[in-house]
C-alpha positions in Angstrom: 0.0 0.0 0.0 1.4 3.4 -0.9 0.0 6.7 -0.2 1.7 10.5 -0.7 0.3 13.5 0.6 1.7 16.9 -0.9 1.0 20.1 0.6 1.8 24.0 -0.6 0.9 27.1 1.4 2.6 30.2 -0.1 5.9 29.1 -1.4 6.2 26.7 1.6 6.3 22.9 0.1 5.5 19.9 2.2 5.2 16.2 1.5 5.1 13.2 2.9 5.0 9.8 1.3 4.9 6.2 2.8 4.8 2.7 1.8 3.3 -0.6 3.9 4.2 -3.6 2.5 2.4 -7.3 4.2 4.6 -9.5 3.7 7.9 -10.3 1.3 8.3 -13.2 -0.9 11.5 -14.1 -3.4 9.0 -15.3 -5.6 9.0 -19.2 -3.9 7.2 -18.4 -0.9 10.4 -17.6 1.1 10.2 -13.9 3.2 13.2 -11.8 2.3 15.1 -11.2 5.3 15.6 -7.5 6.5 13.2 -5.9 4.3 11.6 -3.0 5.9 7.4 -3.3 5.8 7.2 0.0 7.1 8.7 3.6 5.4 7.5 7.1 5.6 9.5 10.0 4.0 8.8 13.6 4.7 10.4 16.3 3.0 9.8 20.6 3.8 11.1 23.5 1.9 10.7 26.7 3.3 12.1 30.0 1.3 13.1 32.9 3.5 14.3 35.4 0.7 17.6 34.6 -0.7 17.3 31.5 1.9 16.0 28.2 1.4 15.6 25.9 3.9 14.7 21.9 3.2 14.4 19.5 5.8 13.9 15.2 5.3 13.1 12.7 7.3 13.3 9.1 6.6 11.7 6.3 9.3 12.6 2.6 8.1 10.6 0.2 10.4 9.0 -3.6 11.3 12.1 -5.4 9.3 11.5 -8.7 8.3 13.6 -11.9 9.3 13.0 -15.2 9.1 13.0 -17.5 11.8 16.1 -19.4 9.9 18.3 -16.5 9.9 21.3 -16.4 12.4 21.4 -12.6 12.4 20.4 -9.7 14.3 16.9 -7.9 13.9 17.7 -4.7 12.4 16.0 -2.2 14.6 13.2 0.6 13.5 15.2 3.7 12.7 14.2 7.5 12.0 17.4 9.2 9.9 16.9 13.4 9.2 18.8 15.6 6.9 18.7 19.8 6.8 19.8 21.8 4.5 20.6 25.5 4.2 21.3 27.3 0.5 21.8 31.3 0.5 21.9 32.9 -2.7 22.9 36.4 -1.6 21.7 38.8 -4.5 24.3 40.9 -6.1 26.7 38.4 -6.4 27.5 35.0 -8.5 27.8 32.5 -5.8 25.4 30.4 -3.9 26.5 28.5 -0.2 25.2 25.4 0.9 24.9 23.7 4.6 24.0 20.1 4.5 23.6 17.9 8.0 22.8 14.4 7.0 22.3 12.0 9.5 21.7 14.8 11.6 19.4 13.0 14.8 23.1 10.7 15.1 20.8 7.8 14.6 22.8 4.0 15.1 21.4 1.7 12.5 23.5 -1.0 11.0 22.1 -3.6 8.3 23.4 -6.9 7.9 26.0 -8.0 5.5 24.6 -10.4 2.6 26.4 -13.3 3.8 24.4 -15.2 6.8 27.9 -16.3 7.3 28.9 -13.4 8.2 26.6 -12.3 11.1 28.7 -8.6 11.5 26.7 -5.8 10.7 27.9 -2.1 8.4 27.2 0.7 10.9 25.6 3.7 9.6 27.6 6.9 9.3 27.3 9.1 12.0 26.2 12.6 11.8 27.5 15.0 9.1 28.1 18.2 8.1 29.3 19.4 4.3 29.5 23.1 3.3 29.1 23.8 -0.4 30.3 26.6 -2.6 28.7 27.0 -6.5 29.5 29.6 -8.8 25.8 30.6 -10.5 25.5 31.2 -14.2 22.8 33.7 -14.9 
């Protein structure tokens, strides 16, 4: 089941899509392990002037796992990201601010192998400044 809702007031942009799945199959009536059934995005732009401000949220949740599997359940997890673009007036260069990951959230998802029962850790929280040179 999949369902979006889109919202504009002004120049303010919201949106928020999300996705329920009941079940997984490969196709032979096996479950395929650490598939989340459960995913919502939201995204928000806001414009102040020669600002712009965008905001997302992803939430990942009810993974499945078959009762076979060795592994760890991967756990529900909510991961954001802000960013922050000013394009001053007067002049030919526009800055960016990005935080990704920015609630720190600790995820990990299982390798491929169920041989290999160590999971990838998610990135931490970051921060990347941009610089572009605008062509008018």
């Amino acid at each position: 089941m999949d369902g979006k809702i889109s919202f504009l007031l002004d120049k303010v942009h919201a949106q928020v899509n999300f996705t329920q799945y009941f079940g997984s199959d490969d196709g032979n009536g096996n479950p395929i392990p650490y598939i989340p059934t459960t995913v919502v995005n939201a995204v928000v732009n806001v414009p102040f002037g020669w600002l712009n401000v965008n905001a997302g949220f992803n939430y990942r949740g009810k993974f499945t796992l078959p009762d076979s599997d060795p592994r760890t359940p991967v756990k529900s997890y909510l991961v954001g990201r802000l960013n922050v673009v000013a394009a001053p007036p007067g002049i030919p260069f526009e800055f960016r601010v990005t935080g990704r990951n920015i609630f720190n959230t600790k995820y990990s998802a299982p390798s491929s192998s169920i041989d290999f029962t160590n999971h990838f850790p998610a990135r931490k929280m970051e921060i990347v400044l941009g610089m572009s040179y605008r062509f008018n």
